[in-house]
N, C-alpha and C positions, 0 to 999 in steps of 0.2 A: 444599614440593613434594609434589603428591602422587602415588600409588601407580596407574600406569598399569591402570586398573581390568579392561581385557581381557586382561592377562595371570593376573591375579590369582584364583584360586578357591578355593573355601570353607578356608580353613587354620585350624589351631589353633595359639594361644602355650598350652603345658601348662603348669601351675599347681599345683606341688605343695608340700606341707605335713605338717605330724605333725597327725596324728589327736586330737582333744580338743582342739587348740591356740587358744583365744580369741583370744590374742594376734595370732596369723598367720590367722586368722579374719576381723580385722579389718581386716588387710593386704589382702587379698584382697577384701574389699569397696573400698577405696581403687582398688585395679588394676583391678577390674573396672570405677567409674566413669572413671577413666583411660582404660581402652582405649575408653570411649562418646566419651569427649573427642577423642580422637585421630581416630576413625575418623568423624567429622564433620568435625574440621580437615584430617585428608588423603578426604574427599568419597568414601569406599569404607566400602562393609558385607559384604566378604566375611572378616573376620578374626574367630573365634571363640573363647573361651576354655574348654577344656577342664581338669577338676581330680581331681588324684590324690592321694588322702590317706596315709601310711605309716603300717604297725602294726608289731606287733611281728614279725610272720611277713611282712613285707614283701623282698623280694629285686630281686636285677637283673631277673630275668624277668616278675615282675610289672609295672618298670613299664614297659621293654618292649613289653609287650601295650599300652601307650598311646598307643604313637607310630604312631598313624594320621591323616596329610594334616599333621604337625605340622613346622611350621616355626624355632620358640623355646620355649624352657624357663623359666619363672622360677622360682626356688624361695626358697618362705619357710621351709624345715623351719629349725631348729633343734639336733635329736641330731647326735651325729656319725655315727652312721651312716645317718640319712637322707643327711645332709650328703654323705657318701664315696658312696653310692651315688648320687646325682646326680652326681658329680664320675665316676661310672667312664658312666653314661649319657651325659654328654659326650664321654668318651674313644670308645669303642665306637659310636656314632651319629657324632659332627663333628658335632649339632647345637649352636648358639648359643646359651650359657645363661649365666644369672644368677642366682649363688647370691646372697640378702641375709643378709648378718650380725646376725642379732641379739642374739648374745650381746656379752658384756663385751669390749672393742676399747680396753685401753690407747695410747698414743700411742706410734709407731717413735720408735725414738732418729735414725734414719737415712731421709730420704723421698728416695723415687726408687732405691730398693736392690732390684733385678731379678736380681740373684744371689743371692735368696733361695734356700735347699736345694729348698724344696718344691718338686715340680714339678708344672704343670697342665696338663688338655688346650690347646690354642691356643685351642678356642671357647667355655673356661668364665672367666668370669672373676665376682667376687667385689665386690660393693657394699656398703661399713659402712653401718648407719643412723646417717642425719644426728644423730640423736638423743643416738648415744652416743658421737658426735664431740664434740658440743656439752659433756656432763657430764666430758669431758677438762677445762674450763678449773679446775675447782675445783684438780686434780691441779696445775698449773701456776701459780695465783695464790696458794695459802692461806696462804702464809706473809704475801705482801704484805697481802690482806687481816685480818692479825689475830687471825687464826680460834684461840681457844685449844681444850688439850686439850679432851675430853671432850667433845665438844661435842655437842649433839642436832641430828638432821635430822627435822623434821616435814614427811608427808609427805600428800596427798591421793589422790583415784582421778586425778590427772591420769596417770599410770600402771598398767594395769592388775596386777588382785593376781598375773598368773602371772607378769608381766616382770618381774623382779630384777633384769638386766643394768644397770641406771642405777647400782647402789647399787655396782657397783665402782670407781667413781674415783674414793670418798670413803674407800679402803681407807690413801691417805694418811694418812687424821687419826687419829692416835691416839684410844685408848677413845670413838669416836664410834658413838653408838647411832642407832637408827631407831625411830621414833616414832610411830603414824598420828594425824594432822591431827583434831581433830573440828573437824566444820562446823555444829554444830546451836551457838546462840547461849547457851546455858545449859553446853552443854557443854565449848566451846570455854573459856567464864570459868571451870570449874572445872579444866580441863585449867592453863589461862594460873597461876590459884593453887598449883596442886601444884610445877609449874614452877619458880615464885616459889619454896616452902618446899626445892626441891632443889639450891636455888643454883645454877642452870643459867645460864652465863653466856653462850653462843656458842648460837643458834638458827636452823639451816640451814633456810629454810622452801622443800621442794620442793612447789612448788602451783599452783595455779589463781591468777589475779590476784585474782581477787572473792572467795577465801578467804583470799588473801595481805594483801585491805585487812580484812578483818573481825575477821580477827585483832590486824591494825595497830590496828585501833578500841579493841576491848575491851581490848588491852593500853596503850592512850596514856600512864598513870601510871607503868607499870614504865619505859617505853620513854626517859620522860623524867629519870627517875631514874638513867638510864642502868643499872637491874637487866640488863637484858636489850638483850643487840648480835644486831640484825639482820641477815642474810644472807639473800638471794632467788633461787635457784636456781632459774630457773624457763621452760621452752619455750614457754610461752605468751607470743605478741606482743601480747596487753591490755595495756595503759600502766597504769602506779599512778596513781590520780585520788583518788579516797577525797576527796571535799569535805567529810566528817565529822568527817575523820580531822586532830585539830588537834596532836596532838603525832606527828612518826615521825623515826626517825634509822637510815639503813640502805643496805645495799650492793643494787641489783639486778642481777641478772645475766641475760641471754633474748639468743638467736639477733637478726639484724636483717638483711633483705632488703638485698641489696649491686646495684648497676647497674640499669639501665632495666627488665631482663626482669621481669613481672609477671604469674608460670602461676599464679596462685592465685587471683588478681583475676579472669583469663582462665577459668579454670576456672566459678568464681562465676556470672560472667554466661551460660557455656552454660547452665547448671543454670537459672539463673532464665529465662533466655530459653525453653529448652525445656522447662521446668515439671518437672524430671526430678528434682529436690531434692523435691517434693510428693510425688510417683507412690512416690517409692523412700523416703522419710524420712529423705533422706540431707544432712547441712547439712558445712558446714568451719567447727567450733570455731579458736576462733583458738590455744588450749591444743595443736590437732591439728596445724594448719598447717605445721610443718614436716615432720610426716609425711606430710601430705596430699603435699605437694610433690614430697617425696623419690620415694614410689611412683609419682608424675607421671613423674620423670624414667625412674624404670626401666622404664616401659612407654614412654616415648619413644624409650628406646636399641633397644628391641625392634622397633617399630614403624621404626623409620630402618635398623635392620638388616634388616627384610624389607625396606623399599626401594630397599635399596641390590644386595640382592640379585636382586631380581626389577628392577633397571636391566639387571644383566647378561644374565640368564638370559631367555629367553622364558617359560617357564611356572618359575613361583616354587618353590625348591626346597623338598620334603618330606625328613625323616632317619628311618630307621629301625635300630633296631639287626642287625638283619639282613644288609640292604645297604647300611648308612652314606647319604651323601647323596643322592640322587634325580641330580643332575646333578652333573659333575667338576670340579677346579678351580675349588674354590668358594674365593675369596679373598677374602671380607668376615668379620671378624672383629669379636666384639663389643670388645675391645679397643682397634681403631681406630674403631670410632664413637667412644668416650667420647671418645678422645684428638682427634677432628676435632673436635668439640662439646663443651667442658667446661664452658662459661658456665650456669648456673641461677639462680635468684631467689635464692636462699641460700649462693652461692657455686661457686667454679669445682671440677671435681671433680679430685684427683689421684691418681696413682697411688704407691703406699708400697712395694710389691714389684711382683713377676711377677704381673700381673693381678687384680692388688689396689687398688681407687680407693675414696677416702672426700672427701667433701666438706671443703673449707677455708671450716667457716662461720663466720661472723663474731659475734665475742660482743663485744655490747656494755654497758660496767659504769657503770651510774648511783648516783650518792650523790642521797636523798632525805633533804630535813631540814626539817623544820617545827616549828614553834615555836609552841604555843600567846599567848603573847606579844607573837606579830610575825604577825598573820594575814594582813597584809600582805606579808608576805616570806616566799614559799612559793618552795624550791629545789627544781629537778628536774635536775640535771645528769650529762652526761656526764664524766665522769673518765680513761675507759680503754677501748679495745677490745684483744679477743685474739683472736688467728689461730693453728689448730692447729702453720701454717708460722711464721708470723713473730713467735707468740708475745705480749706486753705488750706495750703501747706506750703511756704514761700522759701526759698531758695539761699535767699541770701539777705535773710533777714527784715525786710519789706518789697514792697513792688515799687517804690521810690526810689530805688537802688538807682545808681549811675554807673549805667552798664560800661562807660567808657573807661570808669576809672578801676573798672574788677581789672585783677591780674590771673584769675580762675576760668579755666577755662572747663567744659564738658566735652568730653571722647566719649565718644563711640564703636563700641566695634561687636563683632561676635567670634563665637568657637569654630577656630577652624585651627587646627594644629599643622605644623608647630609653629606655625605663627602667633595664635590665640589658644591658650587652652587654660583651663583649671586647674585649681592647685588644693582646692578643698581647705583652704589656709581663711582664715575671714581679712586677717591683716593684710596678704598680699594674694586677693584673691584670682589674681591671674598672672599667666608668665609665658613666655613663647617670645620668639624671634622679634614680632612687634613690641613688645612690650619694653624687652629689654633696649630696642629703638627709639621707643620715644623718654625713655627714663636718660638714654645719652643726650637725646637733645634736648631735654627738660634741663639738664646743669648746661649748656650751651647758652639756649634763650631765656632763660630764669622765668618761669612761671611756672602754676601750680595748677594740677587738673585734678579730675574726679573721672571714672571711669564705668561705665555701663553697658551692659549687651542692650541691642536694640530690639525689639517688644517681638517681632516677628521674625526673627535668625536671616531676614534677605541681604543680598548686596542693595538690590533695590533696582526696580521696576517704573517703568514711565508709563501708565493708561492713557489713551485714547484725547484724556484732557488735558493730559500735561502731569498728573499728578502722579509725585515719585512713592515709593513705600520703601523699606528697609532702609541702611546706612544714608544713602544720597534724601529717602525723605527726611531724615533725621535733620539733617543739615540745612536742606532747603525750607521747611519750615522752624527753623531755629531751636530745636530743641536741645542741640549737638555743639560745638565749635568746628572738630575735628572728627571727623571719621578715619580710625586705626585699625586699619586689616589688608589681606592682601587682595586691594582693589584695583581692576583693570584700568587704565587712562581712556575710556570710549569718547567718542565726539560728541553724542546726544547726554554725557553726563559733564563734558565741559563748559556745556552751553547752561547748564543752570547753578555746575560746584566751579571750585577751583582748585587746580592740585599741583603740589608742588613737585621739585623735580625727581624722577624716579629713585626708588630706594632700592630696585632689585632689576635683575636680568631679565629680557624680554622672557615671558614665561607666556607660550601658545597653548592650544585646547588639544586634547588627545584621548586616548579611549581604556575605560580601566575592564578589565575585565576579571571573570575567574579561571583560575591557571587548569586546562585540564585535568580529569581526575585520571592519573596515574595508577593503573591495578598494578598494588605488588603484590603478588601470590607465591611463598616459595616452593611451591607445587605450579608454577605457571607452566611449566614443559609438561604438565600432564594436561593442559588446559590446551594446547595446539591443536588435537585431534578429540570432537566429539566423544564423548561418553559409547556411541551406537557403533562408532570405530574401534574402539580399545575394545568393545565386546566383543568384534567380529574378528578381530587379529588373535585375541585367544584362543576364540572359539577356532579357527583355523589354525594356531597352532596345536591346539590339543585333535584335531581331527588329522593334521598332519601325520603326530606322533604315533597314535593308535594306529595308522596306518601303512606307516613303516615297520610297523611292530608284526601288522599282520602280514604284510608281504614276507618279512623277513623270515615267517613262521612257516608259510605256506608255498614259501617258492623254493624248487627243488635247488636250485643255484644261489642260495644262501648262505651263508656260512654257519649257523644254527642245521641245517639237513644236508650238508655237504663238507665234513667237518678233515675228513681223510685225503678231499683236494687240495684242500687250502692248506697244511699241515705243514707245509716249508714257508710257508707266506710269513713274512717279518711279522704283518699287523692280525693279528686276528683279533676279529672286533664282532661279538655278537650279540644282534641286537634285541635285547631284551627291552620290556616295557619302559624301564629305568632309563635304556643306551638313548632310546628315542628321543624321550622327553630332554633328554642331556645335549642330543646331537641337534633338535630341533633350536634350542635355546642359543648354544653355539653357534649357531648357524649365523644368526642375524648380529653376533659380534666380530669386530675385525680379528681375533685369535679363529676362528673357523671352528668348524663342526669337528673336525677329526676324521678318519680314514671314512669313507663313504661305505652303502651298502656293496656289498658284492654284487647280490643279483640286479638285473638291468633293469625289471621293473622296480626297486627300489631307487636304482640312482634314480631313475624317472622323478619318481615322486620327492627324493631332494633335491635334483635342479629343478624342480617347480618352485619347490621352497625358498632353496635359492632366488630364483627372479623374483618373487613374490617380496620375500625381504627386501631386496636391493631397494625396487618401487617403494617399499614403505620408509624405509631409512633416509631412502635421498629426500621423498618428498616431506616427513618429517623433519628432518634438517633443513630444509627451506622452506617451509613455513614456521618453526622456531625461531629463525634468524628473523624473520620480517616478523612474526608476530610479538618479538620482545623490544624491538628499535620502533613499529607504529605507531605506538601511543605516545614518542619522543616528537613523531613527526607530524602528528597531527595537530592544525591551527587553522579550523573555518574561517575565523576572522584575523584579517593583517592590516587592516587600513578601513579608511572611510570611509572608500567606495565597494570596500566589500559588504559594511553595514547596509549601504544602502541599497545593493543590489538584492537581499534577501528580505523574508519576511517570517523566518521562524522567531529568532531573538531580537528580543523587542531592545529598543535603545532610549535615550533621553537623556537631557542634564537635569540641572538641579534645578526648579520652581524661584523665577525671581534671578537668576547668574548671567555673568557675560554670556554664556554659552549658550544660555535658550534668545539672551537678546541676539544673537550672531545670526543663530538658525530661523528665529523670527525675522530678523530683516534681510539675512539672502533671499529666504521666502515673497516676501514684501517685493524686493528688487524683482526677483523673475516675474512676478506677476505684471511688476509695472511693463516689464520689457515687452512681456506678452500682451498687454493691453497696445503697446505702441507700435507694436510691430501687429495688432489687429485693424490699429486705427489707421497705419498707413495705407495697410492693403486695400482696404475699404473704401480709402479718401479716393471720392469721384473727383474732384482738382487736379487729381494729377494725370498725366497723359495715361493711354493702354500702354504704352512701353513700360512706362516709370511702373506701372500700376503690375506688369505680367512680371517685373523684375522681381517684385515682392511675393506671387505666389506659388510658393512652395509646393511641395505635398505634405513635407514633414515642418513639424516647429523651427526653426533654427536655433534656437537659443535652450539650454537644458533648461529641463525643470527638477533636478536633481533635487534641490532644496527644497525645493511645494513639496515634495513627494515625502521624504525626510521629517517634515516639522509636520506635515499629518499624520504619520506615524507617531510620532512624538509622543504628540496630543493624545493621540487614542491609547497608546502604552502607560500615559499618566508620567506627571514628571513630578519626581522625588523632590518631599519637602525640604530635606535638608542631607549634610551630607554621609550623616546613620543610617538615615534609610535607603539611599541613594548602594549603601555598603552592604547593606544589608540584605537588599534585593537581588545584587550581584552574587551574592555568597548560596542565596535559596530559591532564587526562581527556578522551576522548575525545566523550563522550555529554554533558558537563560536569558541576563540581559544584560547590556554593554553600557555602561555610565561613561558621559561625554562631560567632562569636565577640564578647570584650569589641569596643567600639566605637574605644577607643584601638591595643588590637593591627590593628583593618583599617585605621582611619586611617592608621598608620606603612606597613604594606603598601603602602597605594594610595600614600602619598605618596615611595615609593620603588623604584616598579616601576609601571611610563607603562599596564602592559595591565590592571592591576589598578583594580580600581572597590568603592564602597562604594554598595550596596544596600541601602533601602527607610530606614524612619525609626526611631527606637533604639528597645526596650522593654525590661523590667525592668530599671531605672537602679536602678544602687547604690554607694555612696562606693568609696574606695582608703583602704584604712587599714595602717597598721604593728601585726603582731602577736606577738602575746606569749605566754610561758606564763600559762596563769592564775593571778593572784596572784601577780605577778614584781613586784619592786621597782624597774622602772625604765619601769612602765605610763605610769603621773602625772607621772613627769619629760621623759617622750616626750612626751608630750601638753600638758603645758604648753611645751616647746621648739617643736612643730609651732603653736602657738596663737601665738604672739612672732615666729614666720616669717610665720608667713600676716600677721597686723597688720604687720611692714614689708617686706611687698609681695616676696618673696627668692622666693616660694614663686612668683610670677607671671613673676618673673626667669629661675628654671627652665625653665617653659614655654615659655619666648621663648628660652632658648636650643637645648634639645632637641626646639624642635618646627619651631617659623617661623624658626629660623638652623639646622638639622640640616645637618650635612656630608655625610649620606649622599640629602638632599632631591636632588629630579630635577625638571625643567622639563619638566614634560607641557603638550601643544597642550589648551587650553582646548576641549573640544565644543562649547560657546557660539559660540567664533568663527567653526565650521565652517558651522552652522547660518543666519550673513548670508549667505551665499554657497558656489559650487559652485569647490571647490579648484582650484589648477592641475596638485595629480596627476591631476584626474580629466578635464582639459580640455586638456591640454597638447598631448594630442595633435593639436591641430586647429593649434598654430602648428610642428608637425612635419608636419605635412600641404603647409601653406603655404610652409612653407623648401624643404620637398621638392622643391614646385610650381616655387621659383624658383630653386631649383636646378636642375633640369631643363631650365626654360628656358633659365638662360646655357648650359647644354651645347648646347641645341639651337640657340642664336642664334649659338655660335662653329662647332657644323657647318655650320649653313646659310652665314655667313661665307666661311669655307673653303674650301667644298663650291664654291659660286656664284664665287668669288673662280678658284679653280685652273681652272673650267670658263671662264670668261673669259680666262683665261690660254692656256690650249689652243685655244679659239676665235679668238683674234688671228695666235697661232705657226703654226697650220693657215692662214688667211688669208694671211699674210705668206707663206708658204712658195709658195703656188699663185701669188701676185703676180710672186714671182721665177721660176718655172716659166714665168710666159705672156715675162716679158720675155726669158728666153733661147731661147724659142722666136721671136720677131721678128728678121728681120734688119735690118740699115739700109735704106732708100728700101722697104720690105717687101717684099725677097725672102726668100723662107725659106729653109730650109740646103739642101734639095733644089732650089734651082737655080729654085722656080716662083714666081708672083706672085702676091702673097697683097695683099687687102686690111690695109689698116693698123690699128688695134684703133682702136673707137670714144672720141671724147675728146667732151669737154664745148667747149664754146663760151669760147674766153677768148686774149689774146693775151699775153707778156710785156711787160718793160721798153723789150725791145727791136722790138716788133711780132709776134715770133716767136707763129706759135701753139702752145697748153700743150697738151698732152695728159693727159686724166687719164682713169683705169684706172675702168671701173664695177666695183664688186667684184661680186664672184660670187654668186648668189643662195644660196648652200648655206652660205654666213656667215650662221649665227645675229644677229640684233639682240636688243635688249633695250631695254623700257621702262624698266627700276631704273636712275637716272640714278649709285648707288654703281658701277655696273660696265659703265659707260661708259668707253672707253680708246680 
């Protein structure tokens, strides 16, 4: 979330330190790239860092005079009395501050103890470095690891010469001395001999890994003779690799990134993205890494507490000793930020007293043993991790173990279906295509595994120093045996694992996309022609009709005022209001209008109608036909050079996969070309010929790729491969995931809107991988060779892929393509049910209607009948006494002679032609 930028103006986080201090020098260059980090991930440039150094004549009031527009404090001093005097600058301001610890920080016997005596301001609160969390675990393992008296710690510049603070958790070991490291190779062998002659059995080596293996080299004879026991003390996340190195037998010990979060990686790629490692000379040693981190976080707490504060506040509070804070009821406390957010790449942070937090980072303890002997049988194994909180926890029953004679190996792998997925089963908590792969080979080679997702869901990743993360780190620093998932065979991952021989068909990268949205509307044929349209075609049939109506009225050559010319004419057709609106209708169906008007200015006005129809019909009809078949044919994107020719839909693979390493080093490659194709043109050595041969106008070589993996970048590349699905399913603008061609297949073949786009490139096997020089490479690969020859490995396929349980019945696009759907058409037999529907309504009112009027035309009838006869008297007198004629009868006699009289009805009795309502 970022820091609502119009409230926010120019503030400083102050930065104080002891005077001369290299150490906290170096700090300070850390926070300072920090705070460039941050203030691009929260999109504001108004936060500044301002720096006050302490002397000896330094007081309250001096630093005082600093807190101008300042919002947060960090302090890296050191003395105690800088120390107290930032802790009363807290008290006296209520500014937000963060003292870091670097001194010597034994382990509480008690965490979580807030009733410590000390007491602090509420907004100062106190950060160990991680660092010297970390050199707690010596204090806590020595005994298990063996460490006898006397022991020597050699030690390197991985620590600079004024910081001492690491050398207090080895104040355990008895008579243990310190040593410095030499790294020069002559020196290092005369150091290694003296050693030898001092009978030095126990060898702490605090160091660099690439001094840790050169030592391991030059010492291989003692090592093996067992003169000399190794111990590797060391914050550097370089992995022990040493391919030289043919004898070593020894304890590692190094920090190891814990959960998905990855600031260091994050950090890495601003640097290189914004060239800001070049400009400032500033790189992340892997030896520094955890510091690097650490300082991350503290300027993240800083930065989330201006945010949190300036949520509340309208304009973002300032503190000054004078008048305390700028705005009242200020209730954001660094305290509860830590405590909202403890999660970091190195561990969650906790609190030990009253606003005291040190990170719980994670130490992880590998036995390395090689064997001259057995060049084939190179151990790299995990043993043991420690946690400040929860202490040992050993693997296989001590750290003594003899890693040679386990027959248990540890896999590794993550979720990716249906090779990996969950089963929500605790017994057999995973199952998918791998799975059931390596349980074949498991009764092949007879051993027994454990199986684990890897802390951060990557394939894994190579930085800048070599150092791998996801599956391939797992391996390379020995955490793993095996890494089990569908892993690419790359060159830059052969050169540090080993993989046996492939399990699966070349499987290349390809483009997953969402399948256009298809409108079915079965009312779409009313959808062809704007709503302003179908207004205007009414409205001109109804101005039509009216107007036939009135010609027909008013024109003497009519047949309505001409009715004695036309009177031998077959059709007589007149056209009433009714005839119109009936003839008008007809008109625009292929059955036709019926006999035309008579007079000439009517025809007129229906051959107008006529043409008029025709144009709307035909051009209806051809835009119906295309408007139901172009949403079948539309497809922006078919390939990868369509991706890359545009810039609406943003693309990318998955954070950490082959695919962004591909697009990373085609990148890499064009640039190299373009640098060598600058340097040639340039080189004054070579002749004007040679030299004019080379200038172009244009580049010669694409940059397709540069162009691509900048886009990438800026689109953000998906953590994994949910969100990667996820993103495709709801961006708004869309976006195209560039991934293996097996993960989009499963996708599409389990989600109806999903599609796989264009045709595969850079194909490369699935192989099972290994540490290098693991003893169960050859046995893998010869059990994967005996599956594939009887056909198990094809059995797989056919169960995980074309029988999957999670498969979906998607409408084939092919079918849609014979023909126009009846989503899109349906509405024309809803039209027609309508139609007759309508009519039985209107045939049971006219029924009715005509029926009850015959009914009341009878009853009226009949009534008047009985009216006239009781108005006649007998021999026709009427009741007044006078002589009335008789009512007229019809001509007829009875049986008896007698004559009948019958009654003429009334002329005001309705008749009727419709022989139904005849009574």
């Amino acid at each position: 979330m970022s820091i609502p930028a119009k409230n926010v103006y120019a503030q400083n986080i102050l930065l104080t330190l002891d005077k001369n201090d290299s150490f906290a020098k170096s700090a300070i260059r850390h926070l300072n790239i920090s705070k460039m980090f941050f203030l691009d991930k929260f999109r504001i440039d108004t936060v500044t860092l301002a720096r006050f150094e302490f002397n000896d004549t330094s007081d309250i009031n001096s630093i005082c005079s600093q807190m101008v527009n300042v919002s947060f404090v960090i302090s890296v001093c050191r003395t105690p009395s800088s120390i107290s005097l930032v802790s009363e600058l807290a008290r006296i301001s209520q500014v937000p501050t963060i003292q870091v610890d670097l001194n010597y920080w034994p382990l509480p016997l008690y965490f979580n103890d807030t009733s410590a005596s000390t007491i602090t301001p509420p907004s100062y609160s106190t950060m160990v470095l991680s660092t010297l969390v970390f050199q707690n675990v010596i204090t806590d393992i020595f005994a298990d690891l063996n460490i006898t008296p006397n022991s020597t710690v050699l030690y390197d510049n991985i620590y600079p010469p004024d910081f001492t603070a690491w050398r207090g958790a080895f104040s355990v070991l008895p008579g243990v001395r310190f040593v410095p490291l030499e790294t020069t190779v002559l020196k290092m062998r005369a150091q290694i001999t003296q050693l030898r002659f001092q009978s030095i059995n126990s060898l702490i080596l605090v160091a660099k890994t690439e001094n840790v293996e050169r030592f391991t080299l030059e010492a291989a004879d003692y090592i093996e003779q067992r003169i000399f026991n190794i111990y590797v003390l060391t914050k550097d996340i370089t992995a022990f690799k040493c391919d030289s190195c043919e004898s070593a037998l020894m304890f590692w010990l190094r920090p190891f990134p814990v959960g998905k979060i990855m600031e260091i990686r994050d950090l890495d790629d601003y640097l290189f993205r914004n060239e800001i490692g070049l400009e400032l000379d500033y790189s992340i040693n892997g030896w520094d890494s955890l510091n690097v981190a650490f300082y991350m976080n503290v300027m993240g707490y800083a930065f989330e507490t201006i945010r949190e504060m300036n949520a509340t506040f309208d304009v973002l509070p300032t503190f000054t000793c004078e008048a305390g804070p700028s705005e009242s009821n200020i209730t954001t406390t660094v305290r509860e930020v830590i405590l909202n957010n403890p999660a970091h790449e190195y561990g969650n942070y906790t609190e030990t007293e009253n606003n005291v937090f040190f990170q719980s980072v994670e130490v992880r303890i590998y036995k390395i043993d090689r064997d001259r002997d057995h060049e084939d049988a190179l151990f790299n194994k995990e043993v043991g991790i420690w946690t400040p909180i929860d202490k040992l926890s050993v693997m296989y029953g001590t750290l003594q173990v003899d890693v040679r004679s386990l027959n248990i190996f540890r896999v590794v792998t993550l979720i990716q279906p249906p090779f990996v997925q969950r089963t929500g089963d605790p017994n057999t908590p995973y199952e998918g295509y791998c799975i059931d792969l390596i349980n074949m080979i498991q009764v092949e080679v007879n051993f027994t595994y454990t199986i684990y997702e890897v802390e951060d869901g990557s394939f894994g990743t190579m930085d800048d120093n070599g150092n791998w993360n996801g599956l391939i780190g797992a391996l390379v620093s020995g955490s793993a045996d095996i890494a089990l998932a569908p892993l690419s065979v790359m060159a830059e991952r052969e050169n540090d694992v080993d993989f046996t021989v492939p399990y699966y068909d070349l499987v290349g990268t390809t483009i997953l996309m969402k399948k256009a949205d298809v409108e079915y509307s079965l009312f779409k044929f009313m959808k062809v022609l704007e709503w302003p349209v179908w207004l205007c075609i009414v409205a001109a049939y109804l101005f039509t009709s009216i107007l036939l109506w009135i010609f027909d009225r008013f024109s003497p050559y009519s047949f309505t005022n001409n009715k004695e010319r036309y009177q031998n004419d077959i059709e007589k057709r007149q056209f009433s209001l009714k005839e119109c609106l009936w003839f008008c209708m007809t008109s625009l169906t292929p059955q036709g209008g019926g006999e035309a008007p008579k007079n000439i200015s009517g025809r007129l006005v229906a051959a107008t109608w006529w043409l008029f129809g025709f144009i709307i019909i035909a051009s209806y009809t051809a835009n119906l036909a295309a408007f139901l078949t172009v949403s079948r044919l539309e497809q922006p994107i078919s390939s990868l050079d369509d991706l890359a020719k545009q810039y609406k839909i943003e693309y990318a693979p998955i954070k950490g996969s082959a695919s962004e390493t591909y697009f990373r080093r085609m990148a890499e490659i064009e640039e190299t070309f373009y640098n060598m194709w600058k340097e040639m043109s340039l080189n004054e050595s070579m002749s004007p010929r040679d030299r004019a041969k080379l200038a172009v106008w244009d580049y010669p070589v694409s940059d397709k790729f540069t162009n691509m993996w900048r886009y990438m970048q800026e689109s953000k590349l998906p953590p994994d491969m949910d969100a990667a699905v996820d993103r495709v399913l709801n961006s708004v603008d869309g976006f195209a995931f560039i991934g293996d061609a097996t993960e989009i297949k499963y996708a599409a073949l389990t989600n109806c809107k999903l599609q796989q786009v264009g045709t595969e490139f850079s194909r490369k096997p699935y192989a099972i991988a290994v540490q290098s020089g693991h003893i169960l490479k050859d046995k893998i690969s010869s059990a994967i060779l005996m599956l594939l020859n009887q056909r198990k490995l094809e059995t797989l396929k056919e169960k995980w892929w074309t029988d999957n349980p999670n498969k979906v019945n998607c409408p084939d696009s092919s079918d849609e393509s014979d023909g126009i759907s009846i989503q899109n058409i349906g509405g024309v037999f809803i039209v027609i049910l309508a139609g007759i529907a309508l009519s039985i309504i209107t045939l049971a009112f006219e029924y009715y209607y005509y029926k009850r009027k015959a009914r009341l035309a009878s009853e009226k009838e009949k009534e008047q009948i009985e009216m006239k006869i009781q108005q006649v008297i007998p021999n026709g007198i009427h009741q007044n006494g006078l002589k009335q004629d008789a009512p007229k009868t019809t001509n007829g006699v009875n049986g008896n002679g007698n004559a009948v009289q019958r009654i003429k009805r009334s002329n005001s009795v309705a008749t009727y032609e419709n022989t139904a309502f005849q009574y």
